[in-house]
Each structure stands twice: as structure tokens, then as C-alpha cells.
C-alpha positions in Angstrom: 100.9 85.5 -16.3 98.8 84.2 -13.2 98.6 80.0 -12.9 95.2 78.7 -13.7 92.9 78.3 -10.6 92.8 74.9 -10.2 89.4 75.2 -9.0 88.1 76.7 -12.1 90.2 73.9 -13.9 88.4 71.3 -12.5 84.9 72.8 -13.0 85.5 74.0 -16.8 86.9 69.7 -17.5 83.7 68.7 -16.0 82.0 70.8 -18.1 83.5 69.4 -20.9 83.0 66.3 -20.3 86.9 65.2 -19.8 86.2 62.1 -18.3 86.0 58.3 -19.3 83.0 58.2 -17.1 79.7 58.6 -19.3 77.0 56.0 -17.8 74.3 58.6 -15.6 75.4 56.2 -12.2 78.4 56.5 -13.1 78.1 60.4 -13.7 76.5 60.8 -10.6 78.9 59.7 -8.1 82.2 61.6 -10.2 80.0 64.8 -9.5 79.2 64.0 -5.8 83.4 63.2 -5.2 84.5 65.5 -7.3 82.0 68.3 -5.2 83.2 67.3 -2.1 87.0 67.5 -2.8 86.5 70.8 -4.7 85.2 72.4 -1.5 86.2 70.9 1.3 83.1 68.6 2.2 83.6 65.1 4.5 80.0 64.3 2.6 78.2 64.7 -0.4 75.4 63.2 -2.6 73.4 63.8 -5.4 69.4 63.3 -4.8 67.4 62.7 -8.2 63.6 63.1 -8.2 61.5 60.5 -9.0 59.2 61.1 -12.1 55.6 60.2 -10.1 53.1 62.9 -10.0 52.4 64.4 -6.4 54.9 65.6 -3.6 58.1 65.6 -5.2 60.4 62.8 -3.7 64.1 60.9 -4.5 64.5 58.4 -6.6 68.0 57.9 -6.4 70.5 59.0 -4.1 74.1 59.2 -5.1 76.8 59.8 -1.9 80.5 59.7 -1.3 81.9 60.0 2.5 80.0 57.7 4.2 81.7 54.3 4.5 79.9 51.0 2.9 79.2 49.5 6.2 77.4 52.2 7.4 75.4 52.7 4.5 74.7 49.4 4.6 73.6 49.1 8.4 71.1 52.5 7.6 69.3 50.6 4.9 67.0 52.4 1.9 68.6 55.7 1.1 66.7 58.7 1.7 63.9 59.5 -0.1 63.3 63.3 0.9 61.2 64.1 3.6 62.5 67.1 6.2 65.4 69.1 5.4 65.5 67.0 2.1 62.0 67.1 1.3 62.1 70.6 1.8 64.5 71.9 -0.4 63.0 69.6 -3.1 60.0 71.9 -2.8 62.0 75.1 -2.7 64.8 74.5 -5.3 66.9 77.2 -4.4 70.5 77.5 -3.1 70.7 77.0 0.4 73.6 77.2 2.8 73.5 76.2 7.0 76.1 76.8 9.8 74.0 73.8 11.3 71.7 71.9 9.6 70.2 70.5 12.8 69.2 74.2 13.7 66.6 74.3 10.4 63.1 74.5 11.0 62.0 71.0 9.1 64.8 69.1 10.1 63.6 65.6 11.4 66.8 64.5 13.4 69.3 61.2 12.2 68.3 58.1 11.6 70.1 56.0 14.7 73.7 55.2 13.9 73.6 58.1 10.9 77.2 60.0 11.5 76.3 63.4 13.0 76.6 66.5 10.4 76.8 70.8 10.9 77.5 72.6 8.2 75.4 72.0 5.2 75.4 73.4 1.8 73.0 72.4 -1.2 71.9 73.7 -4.8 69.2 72.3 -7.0 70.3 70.6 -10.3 68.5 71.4 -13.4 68.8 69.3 -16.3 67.6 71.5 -19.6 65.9 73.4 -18.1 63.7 71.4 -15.8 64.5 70.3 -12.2 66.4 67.1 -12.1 67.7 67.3 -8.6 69.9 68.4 -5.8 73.6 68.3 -5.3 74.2 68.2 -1.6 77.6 68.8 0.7 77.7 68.5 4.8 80.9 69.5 7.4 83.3 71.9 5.9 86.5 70.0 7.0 88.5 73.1 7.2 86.2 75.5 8.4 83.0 76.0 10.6 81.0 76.3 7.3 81.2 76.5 4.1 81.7 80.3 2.6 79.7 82.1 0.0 82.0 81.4 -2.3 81.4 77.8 -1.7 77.9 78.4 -2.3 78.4 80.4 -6.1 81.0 77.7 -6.9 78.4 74.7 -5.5 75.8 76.5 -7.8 77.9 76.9 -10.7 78.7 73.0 -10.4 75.5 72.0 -10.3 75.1 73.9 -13.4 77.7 71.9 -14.8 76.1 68.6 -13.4 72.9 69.8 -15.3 75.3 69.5 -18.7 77.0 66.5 -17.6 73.8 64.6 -16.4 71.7 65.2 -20.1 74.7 64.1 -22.1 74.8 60.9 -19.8 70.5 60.3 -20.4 71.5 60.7 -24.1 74.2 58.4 -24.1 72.6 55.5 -21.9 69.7 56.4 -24.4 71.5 55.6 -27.1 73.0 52.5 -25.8 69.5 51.6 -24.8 68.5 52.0 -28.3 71.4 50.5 -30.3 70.8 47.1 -27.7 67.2 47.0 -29.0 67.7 47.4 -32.3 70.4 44.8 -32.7 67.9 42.4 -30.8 65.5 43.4 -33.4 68.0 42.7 -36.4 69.4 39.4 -34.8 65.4 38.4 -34.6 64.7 39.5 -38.0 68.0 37.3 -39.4 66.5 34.6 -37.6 63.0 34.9 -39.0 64.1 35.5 -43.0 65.8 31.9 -42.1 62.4 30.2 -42.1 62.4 29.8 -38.0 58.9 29.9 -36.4 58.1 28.5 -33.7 61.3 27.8 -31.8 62.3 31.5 -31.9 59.7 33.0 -29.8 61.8 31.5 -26.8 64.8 33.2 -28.2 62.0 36.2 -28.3 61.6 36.2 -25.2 64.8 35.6 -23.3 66.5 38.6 -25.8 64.0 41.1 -24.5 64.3 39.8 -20.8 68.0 40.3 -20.9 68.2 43.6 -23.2 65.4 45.3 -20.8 67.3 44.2 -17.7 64.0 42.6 -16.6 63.2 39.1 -14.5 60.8 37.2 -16.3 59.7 37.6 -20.0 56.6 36.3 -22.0 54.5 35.8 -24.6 50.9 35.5 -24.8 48.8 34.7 -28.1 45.1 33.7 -28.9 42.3 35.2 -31.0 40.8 37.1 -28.7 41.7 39.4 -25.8 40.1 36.9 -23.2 41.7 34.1 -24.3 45.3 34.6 -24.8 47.7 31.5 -23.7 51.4 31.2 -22.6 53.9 30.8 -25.4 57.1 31.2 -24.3 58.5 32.0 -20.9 61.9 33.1 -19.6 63.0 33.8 -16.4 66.4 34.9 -14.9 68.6 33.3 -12.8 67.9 34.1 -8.8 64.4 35.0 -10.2 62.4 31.8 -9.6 60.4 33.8 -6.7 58.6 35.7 -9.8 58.5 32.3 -12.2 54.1 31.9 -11.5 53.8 35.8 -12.8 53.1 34.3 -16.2 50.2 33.3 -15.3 48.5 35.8 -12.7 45.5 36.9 -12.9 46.1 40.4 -12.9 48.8 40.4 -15.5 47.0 38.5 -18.2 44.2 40.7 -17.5 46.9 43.4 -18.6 47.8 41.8 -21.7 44.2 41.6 -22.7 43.6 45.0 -22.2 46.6 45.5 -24.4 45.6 43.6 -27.1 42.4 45.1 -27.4 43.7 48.8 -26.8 46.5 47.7 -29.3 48.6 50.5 -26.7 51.6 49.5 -24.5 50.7 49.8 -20.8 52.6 49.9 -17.6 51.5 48.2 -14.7 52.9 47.6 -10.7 53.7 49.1 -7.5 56.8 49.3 -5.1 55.0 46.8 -2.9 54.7 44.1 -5.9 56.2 44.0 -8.9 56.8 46.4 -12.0 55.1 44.6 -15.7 55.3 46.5 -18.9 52.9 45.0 -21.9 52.9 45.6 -25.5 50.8 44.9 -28.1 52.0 41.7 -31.0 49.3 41.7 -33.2 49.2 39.8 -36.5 47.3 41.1 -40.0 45.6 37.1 -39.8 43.8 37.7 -36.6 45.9 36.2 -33.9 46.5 38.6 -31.1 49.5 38.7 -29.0 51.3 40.6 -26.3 54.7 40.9 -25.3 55.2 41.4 -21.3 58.2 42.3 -19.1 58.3 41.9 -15.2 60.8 42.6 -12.4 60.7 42.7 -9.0 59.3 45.6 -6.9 62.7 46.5 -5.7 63.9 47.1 -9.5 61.6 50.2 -10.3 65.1 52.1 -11.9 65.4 49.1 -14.6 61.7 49.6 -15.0 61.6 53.1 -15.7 64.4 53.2 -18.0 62.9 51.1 -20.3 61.4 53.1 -23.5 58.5 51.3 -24.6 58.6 53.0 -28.2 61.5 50.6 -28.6 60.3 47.8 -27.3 56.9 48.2 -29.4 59.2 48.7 -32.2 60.8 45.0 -30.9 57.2 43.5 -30.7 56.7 43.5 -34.2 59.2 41.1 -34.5 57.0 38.4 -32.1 53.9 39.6 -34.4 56.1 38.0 -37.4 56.8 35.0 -35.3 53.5 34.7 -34.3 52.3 34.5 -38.2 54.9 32.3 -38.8 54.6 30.2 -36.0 50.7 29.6 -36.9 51.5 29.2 -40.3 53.8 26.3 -39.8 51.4 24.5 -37.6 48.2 25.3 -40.4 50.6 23.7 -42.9 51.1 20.6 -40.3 47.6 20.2 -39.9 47.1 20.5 -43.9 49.8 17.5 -44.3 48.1 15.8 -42.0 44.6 16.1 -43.4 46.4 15.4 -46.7 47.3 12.1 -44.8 44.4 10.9 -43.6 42.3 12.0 -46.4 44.6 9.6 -48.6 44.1 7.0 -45.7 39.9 7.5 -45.9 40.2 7.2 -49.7 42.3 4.3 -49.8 39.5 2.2 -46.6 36.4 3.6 -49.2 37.4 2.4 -52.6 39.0 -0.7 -51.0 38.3 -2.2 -47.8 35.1 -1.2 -48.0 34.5 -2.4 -51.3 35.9 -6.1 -50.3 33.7 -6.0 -47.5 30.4 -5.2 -49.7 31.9 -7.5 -52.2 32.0 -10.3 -49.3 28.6 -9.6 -47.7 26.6 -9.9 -51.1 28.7 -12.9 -51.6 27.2 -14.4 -47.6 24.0 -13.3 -48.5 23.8 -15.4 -51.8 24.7 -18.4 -49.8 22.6 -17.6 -47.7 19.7 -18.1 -50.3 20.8 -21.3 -51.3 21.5 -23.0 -47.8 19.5 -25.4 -47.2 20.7 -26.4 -43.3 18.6 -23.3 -40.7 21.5 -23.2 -38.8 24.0 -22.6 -41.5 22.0 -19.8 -42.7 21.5 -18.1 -39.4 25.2 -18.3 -38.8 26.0 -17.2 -42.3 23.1 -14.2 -41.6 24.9 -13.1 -38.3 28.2 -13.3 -40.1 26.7 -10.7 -42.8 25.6 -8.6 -40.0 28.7 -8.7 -38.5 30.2 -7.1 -41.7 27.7 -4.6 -42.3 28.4 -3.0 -38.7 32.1 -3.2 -39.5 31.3 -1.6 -42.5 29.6 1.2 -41.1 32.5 1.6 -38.1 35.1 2.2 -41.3 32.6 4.8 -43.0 32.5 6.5 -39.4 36.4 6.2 -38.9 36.6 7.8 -42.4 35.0 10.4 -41.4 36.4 10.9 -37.6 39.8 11.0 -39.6 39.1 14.7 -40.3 38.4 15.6 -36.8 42.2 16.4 -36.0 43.8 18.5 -33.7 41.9 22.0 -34.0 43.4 24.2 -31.3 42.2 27.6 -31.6 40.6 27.0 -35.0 37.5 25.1 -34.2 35.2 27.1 -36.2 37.3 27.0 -39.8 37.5 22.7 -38.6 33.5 23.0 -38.6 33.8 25.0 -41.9 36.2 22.5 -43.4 33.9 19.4 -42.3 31.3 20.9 -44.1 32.7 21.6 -47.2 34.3 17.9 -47.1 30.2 16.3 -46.6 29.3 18.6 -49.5 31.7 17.5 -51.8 30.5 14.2 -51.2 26.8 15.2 -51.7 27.5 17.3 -54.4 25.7 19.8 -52.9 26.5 22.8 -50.6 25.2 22.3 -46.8 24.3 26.0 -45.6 26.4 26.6 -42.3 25.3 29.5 -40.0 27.8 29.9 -37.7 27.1 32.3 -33.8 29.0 33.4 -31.3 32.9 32.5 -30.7 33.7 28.5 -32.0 37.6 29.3 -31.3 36.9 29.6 -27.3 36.1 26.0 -27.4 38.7 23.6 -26.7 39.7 20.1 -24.5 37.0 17.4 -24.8 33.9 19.8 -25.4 35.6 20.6 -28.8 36.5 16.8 -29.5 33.3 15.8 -28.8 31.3 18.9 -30.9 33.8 18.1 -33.9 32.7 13.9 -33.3 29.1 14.6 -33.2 29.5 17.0 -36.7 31.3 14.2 -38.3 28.6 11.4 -37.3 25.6 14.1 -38.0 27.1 14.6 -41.7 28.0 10.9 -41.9 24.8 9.7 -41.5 23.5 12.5 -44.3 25.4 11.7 -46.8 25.0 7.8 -46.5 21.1 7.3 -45.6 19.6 11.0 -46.5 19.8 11.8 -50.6 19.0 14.9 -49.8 18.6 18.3 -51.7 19.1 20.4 -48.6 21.3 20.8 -45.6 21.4 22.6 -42.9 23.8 23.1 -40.2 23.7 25.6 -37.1 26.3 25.8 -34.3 25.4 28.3 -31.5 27.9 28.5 -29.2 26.7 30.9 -26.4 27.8 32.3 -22.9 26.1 29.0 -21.1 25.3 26.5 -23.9 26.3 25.2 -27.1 24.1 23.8 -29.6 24.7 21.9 -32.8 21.7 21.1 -35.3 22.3 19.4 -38.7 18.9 19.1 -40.4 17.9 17.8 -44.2 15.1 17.1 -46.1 16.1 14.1 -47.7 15.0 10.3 -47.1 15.6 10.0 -43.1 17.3 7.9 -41.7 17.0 3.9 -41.5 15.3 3.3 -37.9 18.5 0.9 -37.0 21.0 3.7 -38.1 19.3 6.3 -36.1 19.2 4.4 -32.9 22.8 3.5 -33.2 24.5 7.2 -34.4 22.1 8.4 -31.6 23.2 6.3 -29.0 26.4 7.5 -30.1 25.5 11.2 -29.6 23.8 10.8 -26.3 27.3 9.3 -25.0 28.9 12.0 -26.3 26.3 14.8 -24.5 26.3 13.5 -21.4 29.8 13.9 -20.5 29.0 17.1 -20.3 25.6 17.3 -19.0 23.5 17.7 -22.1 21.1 16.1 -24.6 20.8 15.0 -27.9 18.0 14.0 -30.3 16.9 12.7 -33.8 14.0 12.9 -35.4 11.8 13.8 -38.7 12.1 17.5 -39.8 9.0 19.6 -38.8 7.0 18.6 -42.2 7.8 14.7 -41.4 10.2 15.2 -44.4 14.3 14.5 -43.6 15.7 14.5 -40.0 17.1 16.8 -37.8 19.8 16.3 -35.3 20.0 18.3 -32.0 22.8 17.7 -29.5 22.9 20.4 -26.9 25.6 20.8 -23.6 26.3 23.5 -20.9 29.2 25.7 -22.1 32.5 24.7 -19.7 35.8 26.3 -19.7 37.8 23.3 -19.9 38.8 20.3 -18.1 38.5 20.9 -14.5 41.5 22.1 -12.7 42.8 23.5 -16.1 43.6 27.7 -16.2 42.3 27.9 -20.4 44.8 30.6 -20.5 47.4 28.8 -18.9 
């Protein structure tokens, strides 16, 4: 019986896959050596087509022959224009005794080794075009033979095979990487960690999605989403600012509000991919990947399915994060309510206790002076009285965040628990895109407003509107109780004047429209922030 031909030997292993080499580079350039020594070729490569829409063009270019130097000193690889380009759109088997003699061939690129022969044949991966398998200068002949071409086109054929069983391998791998991210998150969660694992978040999905910088951003609406949680890799500090462009948090809000993962970037900028991390309590989130514009191949390969499917995870983080700071901000109301009650039944009481006890010397002084200082001392203790009852009550305005509106709702409630009566809040517009001192100061006026209700009013209604809109906001707490002592009003309104002209506006008090009760108006311009500050920054 005849040997084997070693030719077809080598073909039918490829075709079977009888190699350790299974990653798609790796594929690639086993196919383009194993080409050229199966038929004679100084050079070969594989071309792969990029997946844009248009005039097809390479990708990736796989070659063997060509030493590093000189590949190097030639720069980017081709990306198929000429000979190259044309064949991409013509994929059929083509075979040259000179390549330099073809009609669309464009000449070398200066210091490019000088070719002849030429023999190609497109490579179809399930039955779509995936690219072509290219070999130049028979090195024992003038060209290559028409057996070399059925041979070439039966390895390509093989390539085909060998190519899909590496995509579904690297797929695979791709898959199992972000699924154990997605378990060693989860373990982490069920342990009760919040906050401090949306960094880990982040630096997992940078390094599983081969990508330069990671982030998260979070708020309540699409519009006002803030940093989180940053990571960046190492030799990537020229990308460290993409956090916080323009551009890319306009992505993430138009994530957030298409709840759809969206791609983003160019070959002259960067590459971002954004997913939506939404929570059921109303705190919107995104998850965003970036790398730099020369990395478009890590950037493609990255199935956003999987890493939607990963996003959940910061969703639950997200919840959990805001649910361990609500529970710090409930400790510490817990803490200073304990605080208020102990300055109300005791300090203040001392003080009263003290001031009655003044004034009934007072009465029975007979020296003018002794009385008058005895009188200014009683004053004295009656304004540090009422400077406790309004620290009681600033005591509640704590740290809001992005929860200014429930702070107003819970001030509220507080006043009418105290009146034994329920104030009637109307509420417009968006209180959570409030924050730096606007939001202190709104919160101060609120507490001083209610203050002054519940000490001087005895009323049967209240009223209290907060309007914020897109260039003013404007707080009125009316009632139709006693009014307000002429010495009260002019201090608390002194109070909220200060506090409206730091930012430009107005405030008054007055009786209601019937004479009955007062109202209080305090009205400002509506500002960002702080100057200087990025409110999504």
C-alpha cells in the first residue's frame, strides 16, 4: 500500500483540530505558517474583515515570512485597498505569475520586500465571508501551480472550520471569565458588602473586558448621574479624565433612560461601551468601559449580553450601597432626635424655670438699676432659649444628598407631630437635583419656617409648597393660626433674608391674604452648584 501524502496529512490534522493551539490569534498565524510550508511560499498572511458596514476592509492581518524588524519599520498592517481591497470585493480564488502586473495593484509601500507570484482564496467561516488566506513567491518555482491553487482553497476551507471552533472557544472563555466575576461579586454581596465593593465592581470588569478605565455612574435621574467608583489600568493614566467627559456621561444618561447597552467611539478617539444598572428603588446607574482608540479588537470582542448580565450585579450594589447610607442617616436622626429631646425637656426647661425666677425678682427689686440688669439678663435667656428651639430643629437638617425632597417630607411630618396636626405639602418639579449650599440653605429656611409655626402660630392649618423650577426655586409655608410675635418675625426673617441672598434672592413674612396667620416666602435663582464644581462630577 501507497504512504500517505504527507500533504493531505497535514491538511486532514488541521481539520481536526490536532493542535494545542485554540486561541483565534493564535489559530490564525498556525494557518498562515502552516500554508506557507505546505506549498512552498516565502510569505503568507491571513486578512480578516472588519465587521463595519460599507466597503469591506481588514481588520486584522495575520503574516509569517516577513521578519519583526521589517514589519515593524512598515508600521499599521494593511488594511485592504488595491490588490487587497480587491479581492475582498471579489472573494474568489485568485492565482498571479506577478502580482505587480494586476490591474489594481497600488505598488509597495517603501522598504516592503518585493514579491511575484501570488496566490490567494477567500476564507469562509459558516458560511459567511470571514476573510482571505494569502501566499506570495513560490520558492521553488516561478509560480505557484493549479494544484497549489485547489490545495490553497481546500485549506482555506479548513481555516473556515478551524477559525469557528476558535470564536467558540474564546467565546466560551469570554463567558466562563464573566460569569465567575459575576459569582465572586455575588459572594461578596450575600456577605453584607455595599459600598466598598463597587470599586471591586469596577476594577473586575476593567480587567475581565481587557479594557483601560472602568466606571460607575449613579443618581436618580438620567441628567444627573455622579462618579462612584473609578479604575484605571496601569500605563493608562492618558485616559484617567474619561470619567468625567462630557460626551461619555451624556452616553450613560442616554443609557439609563433607554435602559439598552450602547456602544460608543471612533479609531481617532477612544472605544466606550455603557450599560444600563438600574435599581427597583429608583436610583439609576450605568456601568461604562473605555479603551484607547488603538484597542478596537478588545473592544469588539466584548459581548455586551454578558456584561449586562454582569451589571446587575452593580444594580445590587447600588441598592445596597444606598441602603446602608439611608440606615446611617436614620441612626443619625435617631441621634440627634434623642439629643433635641433631651435640650427640650431639660435645658430648656431650666432655662424657663430660671427666667420666671429673674422676672419675680424683678418685681420685687426695689434699686432701677438692679432691675434693668436683672431684665436684660431675662432677655438674654429668652434669646438663648429661642437659639436651642432653633438648633433643635436645625438638628434634623442632616446630610441629604440626593434625597432632598423625602428630607423636606420628613421635616414635615416631624412639625406635624409636634402640632398634632398634618401640614399639607405640595411638592413640583425635581427636589433631588438640588444640592451644595442651595439645598442647606432651603432645608435651614424649612426648619426655621416650621419652627416658628409650631411655637408662635396655634394653628389649624398648614401649608407648605416647594417649587423647584428650571430657573427659580421657591418655598412658601403659610398658616392660619395666631401670626407671629412682631419681635419673632423680624428676627426668623432676618434670618431668611441672609440665607436668600447668598444666592441672589428674596424672602418675606407677612399676614395670610385674609389678615389671618402668616405666610413665608423665600425665593432664589436655581444654580447648579458651587462654582467651579461639575454636579456630576
Amino acid at each position: 500500500m501507497d504512504a500517505p501524502d504527507p500533504l493531505v496529512l497535514e491538511v486532514l490534522r488541521l481539520a481536526a483540530g490536532d493542535s494545542a493551539e485554540i486561541t483565534l490569534d493564535g489559530t490564525l498565524h498556525q494557518l498562515a505558517v502552516t500554508g506557507a510550508r505546505l506549498l512552498g511560499a516565502r510569505y503568507a498572511a491571513i486578512g480578516v474583515l472588519d465587521d463595519k458596514p460599507g466597503v469591506p476592509r481588514l481588520g486584522t492581518f495575520v503574516h509569517t515570512g516577513m521578519d519583526p524588524a521589517t514589519a515593524t519599520r512598515l508600521g499599521p498592517p494593511p488594511r485592504g485597498v488595491g490588490l487587497l481591497g480587491d479581492l475582498l470585493l471579489r472573494p474568489e480564488p485568485l492565482r498571479l505569475s506577478d502580482l505587480r502586473t494586476h490591474p489594481t495593484f497600488s505598488g509597495f509601500p517603501e522598504g516592503h520586500p518585493q514579491m511575484r507570484s501570488f496566490l490567494g482564496a477567500p476564507v469562509p467561516v459558516e458560511g459567511a465571508p470571514f476573510g482571505y488566506f494569502y501566499l506570495t513567491d513560490k520558492v521553488d518555482a516561478e509560480e505557484f501551480s493549479e494544484v497549489d491553487a485547489a490545495t490553497l482553497t481546500v485549506l482555506a476551507e479548513v481555516a473556515g472550520v478551524r477559525v469557528a471552533q476558535a470564536r467558540r472557544y474564546e467565546h466560551e472563555q469570554r463567558r466562563s471569565a464573566w460569569l465567575d466575576a459575576t459569582l465572586r461579586i455575588s459572594g461578596r454581596l450575600a456577605a453584607g458588602a455595599a459600598e466598598d465593593v463597587l470599586q471591586e465592581i469596577t476594577e473586575s470588569a476593567r480587567r475581565v473586558a481587557h479594557a483601560d478605565v472602568a466606571w460607575i455612574r449613579a443618581g436618580r435621574t438620567p441628567d444627573s448621574l455622579a462618579v462612584e467608583a473609578v479604575d484605571v489600568a496601569d500605563g493608562a493614566g492618558h485616559l484617567a479624565d474619561l470619567p468625567y467627559d462630557a460626551t461619555l456621561r451624556a452616553l450613560a444618561g442616554r443609557v439609563v433612560e433607554a435602559q439598552e447597552a450602547e456602544r460608543a467611539g471612533s479609531a481617532s478617539t477612544w472605544w466606550a461601551l455603557a450599560v444600563p444598572a438600574s435599581t427597583p428603588g429608583g436610583l439609576s446607574g450605568a456601568l461604562m468601559l473605555a479603551w484607547d482608540a488603538s484597542c478596537g479588537a478588545e473592544f469588539e470582542a466584548v459581548p455586551p449580553p454578558l456584561v449586562v448580565g454582569f451589571a446587575e450585579q452593580v444594580a445590587v450594589a447600588l441598592g445596597l450601597a444606598e441602603a446602608s447610607r439611608d440606615k446611617g442617616r436614620l441612626d443619625l436622626l435617631t441621634e440627634r432626635d434623642r439629643i433635641a429631646r433631651d435640650l427640650h425637656d431639660h435645658v430648656i426647661q431650666d432655662l424657663f424655670a430660671a427666667t420666671l425666677s429673674l422676672q419675680a425678682t424683678a418685681r420685687r427689686a426695689d434699686d432701677e438699676k438692679v432691675t434693668s440688669r436683672i431684665e436684660e439678663a431675662v432677655e438674654d435667656l429668652q434669646r438663648t432659649s429661642r437659639g436651642i428651639r432653633r438648633a433643635i430643629f436645625g438638628l434634623g437638617a442632616i446630610e441629604h444628598g440626593d434625597d432632598l425632597g423625602a428630607e423636606v417630607v420628613r421635616l414635615v411630618d416631624r412639625a406635624g407631630a409636634q402640632l398634632k396636626l398634618r401640614p399639607d405639602l405640595t411638592v413640583s418639579g425635581r427636589p433631588e437635583e438640588l444640592d451644595g449650599p442651595l439645598a442647606d440653605d432651603l432645608l435651614a429656611v424649612l426648619v426655621e419656617a416650621l419652627s416658628n409655626v409650631t411655637r408662635h402660630a396655634a394653628p389649624g392649618r398648614v401649608d407648605v409648597r416647594l417649587r423647584v423650577g428650571t430657573d427659580q426655586v421657591e418655598l412658601v409655608v403659610a398658616d392660619d393660626g395666631v401670626g407671629i410675635p412682631d419681635d419673632a418675625r423680624r428676627s426668623g426673617l432676618s434670618h431668611l433674608q441672609e440665607r436668600a441672598e447668598r444666592h441672589g434672592g428674596s424672602a418675606s413674612a407677612g399676614p395670610g391674604p385674609d389678615g389671618r396667620g402668616t405666610v413665608v416666602t423665600w425665593r432664589v435663582p436655581r444654580t447648579s452648584g458651587p462654582a467651579g464644581r461639575d454636579p456630576a462630577r
